[in-house]
N, C-alpha and C positions, 0 to 999 in steps of 0.2 A: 732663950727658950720662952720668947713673951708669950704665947700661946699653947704653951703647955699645959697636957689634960683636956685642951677644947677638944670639941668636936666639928669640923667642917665640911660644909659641902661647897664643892665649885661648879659651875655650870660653864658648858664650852670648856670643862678642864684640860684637852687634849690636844692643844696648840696655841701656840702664841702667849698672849698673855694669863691664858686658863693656864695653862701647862707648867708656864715660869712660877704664878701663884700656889696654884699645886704643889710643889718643888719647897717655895718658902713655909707655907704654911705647916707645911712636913717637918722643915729645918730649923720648924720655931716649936716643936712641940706637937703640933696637933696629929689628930688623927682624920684623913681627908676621903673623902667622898666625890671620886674624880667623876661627875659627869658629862656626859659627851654623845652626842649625835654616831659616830663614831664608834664602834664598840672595839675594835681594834688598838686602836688609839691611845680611848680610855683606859686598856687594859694595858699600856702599854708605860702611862706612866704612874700606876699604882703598881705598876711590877718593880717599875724603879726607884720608888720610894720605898716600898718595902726590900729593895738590894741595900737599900742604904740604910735597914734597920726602922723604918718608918710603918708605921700602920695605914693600910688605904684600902678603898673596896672600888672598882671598878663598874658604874653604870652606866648602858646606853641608853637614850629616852631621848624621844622628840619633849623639848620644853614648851611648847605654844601647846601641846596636849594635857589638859587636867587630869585623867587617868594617870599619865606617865611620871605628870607632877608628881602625885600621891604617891604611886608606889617608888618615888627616889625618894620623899621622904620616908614612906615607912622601914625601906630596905637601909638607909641610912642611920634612923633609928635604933634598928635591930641588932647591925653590924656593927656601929659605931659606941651607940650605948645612948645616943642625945643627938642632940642639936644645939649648938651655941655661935656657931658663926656661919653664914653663907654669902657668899660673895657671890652676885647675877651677873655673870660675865659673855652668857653664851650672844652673839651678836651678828647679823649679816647688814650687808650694805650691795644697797643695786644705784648703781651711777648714770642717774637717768632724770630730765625732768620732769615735768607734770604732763606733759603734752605725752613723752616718752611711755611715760610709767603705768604700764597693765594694772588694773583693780586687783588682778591675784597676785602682782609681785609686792603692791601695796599693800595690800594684808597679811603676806608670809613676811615682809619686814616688820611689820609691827606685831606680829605671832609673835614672833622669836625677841623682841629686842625692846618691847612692852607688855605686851598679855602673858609672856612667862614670867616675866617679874612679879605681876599682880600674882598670878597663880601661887608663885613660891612663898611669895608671905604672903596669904593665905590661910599656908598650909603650916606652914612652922611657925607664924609668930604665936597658934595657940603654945605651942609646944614650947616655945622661948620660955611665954608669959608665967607658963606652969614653974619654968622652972626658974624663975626670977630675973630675967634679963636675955640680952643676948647682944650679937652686933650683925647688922647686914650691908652690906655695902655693895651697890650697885655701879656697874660699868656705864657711865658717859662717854659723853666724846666734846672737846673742846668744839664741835659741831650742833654741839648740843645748848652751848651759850652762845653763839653766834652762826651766821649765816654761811654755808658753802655754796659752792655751784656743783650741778650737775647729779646732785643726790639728795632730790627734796625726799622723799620718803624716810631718807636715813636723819636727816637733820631734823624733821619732824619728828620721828620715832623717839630720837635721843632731848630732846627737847622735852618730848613727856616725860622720859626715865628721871632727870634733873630735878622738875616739880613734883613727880609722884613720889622720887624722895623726901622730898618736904615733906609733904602731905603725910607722906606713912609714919617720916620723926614725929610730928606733932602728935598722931593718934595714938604715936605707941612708947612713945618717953615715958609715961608714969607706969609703965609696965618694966622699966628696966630695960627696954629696947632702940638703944643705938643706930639711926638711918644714915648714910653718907654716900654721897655718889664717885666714883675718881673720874677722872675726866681727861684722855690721854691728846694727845698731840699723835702726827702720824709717829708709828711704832714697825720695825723692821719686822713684819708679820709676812705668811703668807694670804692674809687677806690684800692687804698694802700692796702688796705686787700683783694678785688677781685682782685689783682697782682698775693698775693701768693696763689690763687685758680687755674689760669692760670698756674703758675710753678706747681702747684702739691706740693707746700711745707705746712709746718705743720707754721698757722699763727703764733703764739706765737713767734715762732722761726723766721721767716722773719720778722716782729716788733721789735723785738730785734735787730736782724743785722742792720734795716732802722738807729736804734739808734745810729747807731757806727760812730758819726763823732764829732768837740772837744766839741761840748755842750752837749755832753753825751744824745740824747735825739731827737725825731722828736720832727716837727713843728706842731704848729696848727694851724687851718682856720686862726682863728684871729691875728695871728701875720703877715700870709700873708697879709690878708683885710688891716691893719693898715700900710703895703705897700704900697698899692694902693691906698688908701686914699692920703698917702703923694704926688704919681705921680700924683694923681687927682686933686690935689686942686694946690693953687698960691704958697705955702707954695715950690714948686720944679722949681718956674716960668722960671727955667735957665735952666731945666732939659729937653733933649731931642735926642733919638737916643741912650739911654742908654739901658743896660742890667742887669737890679739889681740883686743882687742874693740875696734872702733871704733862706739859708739852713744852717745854725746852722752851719759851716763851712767845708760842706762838699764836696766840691771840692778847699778848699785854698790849 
């Protein structure tokens, strides 16, 4: 129960690695704030958190929206009783290059997968600082320290999320406030399989490729969540302005 008595919000909570974090954070104690694009979704696994004896409240909200920021924090507030841990996980990827890539798909990636992150802390690191600390941990992508093809928008995007971790640890350490990025390797999502819809590749065959780094093998939600868990709780107490990579070794 390293997370016991927090309070959490997740963003993107309703799939994939939202969903699996959701789940842990639940099973470590806290009480979760399942955010989601998604209202169906989202209610879907605070329904099952709380089957399992867990506390959650379910919100839908576009995150590149500041209005919508605001009220998941205040509704999380309310509901939950605080704010002590948030994890920015909601995230899109368009597989496309520069030549490819529309100015409106360029700024709904970087809406959703940078300008919600500024937004969310923001909005809660008053609320942290009031209350003497907190931890946030933001979703990378091992894309995000090194170069891919075919998806400059998303490697840029992720690439900011990395440094503006920095940036935020530095400003908000003396406040008690915790930054850390994770940084996944491909992950058996249904993002990852709507990737190879986007190239026009035959999935089987881009699943297989995701596999080829030394663990022979992608990652799962859970392996990421039980990342975040470690950034979230006291268990990392020294940990801050870091860039974890969790992808099976596939940019060592």
């Amino acid at each position: 129960m390293r997370l016991e008595g927090k309070k959490a919000i997740v963003t993107g909570g309703a799939g994939g690695i939202g969903r699996a974090t959701s789940l842990a954070f639940a099973a470590e104690g806290a009480s979760v704030a399942v955010v989601d694009l998604n209202a169906d979704a989202a209610q879907a696994v605070a329904d099952e958190i709380r089957a399992a004896g867990g506390t959650a409240v379910a919100i839908a909200a576009d995150v590149s929206s500041e209005p919508d920021i605001e009220r998941v924090v205040a509704t999380a507030q309310q509901e939950l009783g605080g704010i002590d841990v948030v994890f920015n996980n909601a995230g899109i990827i368009r597989r496309t290059t520069a030549v490819e890539t529309s100015v409106e798909e360029w700024d709904r990636v970087f809406g959703v997968n940078v300008r919600a992150i500024f937004l969310m802390c923001k909005h809660v690191v008053p609320i942290m600082a009031a209350a003497g600390g907190g931890s946030i941990v933001n979703t990378g992508s091992g894309w995000g320290l090194k170069g891919g093809g075919q998806a400059i928008s998303y490697c840029a995007s992720k690439g900011a999320v990395v440094n503006m971790t920095r940036a935020l640890a530095i400003d908000h350490g003396p406040q008690g406030i915790r930054v850390n990025s994770v940084n996944p390797g491909d992950v058996d999502t249904g993002m990852l399989r709507d990737e190879a819809r986007q190239l026009g590749q035959d999935q089987a065959g881009f699943l297989a490729e995701a596999a080829e780094r030394p663990l022979n093998r992608m990652g799962q939600p859970s392996e990421i969540a039980a990342a975040v868990v470690w950034l979230a709780s006291d268990d990392s107490s020294y940990v801050t302005g870091s860039a974890l990579v969790v992808d099976g070794g596939g940019i060592a």
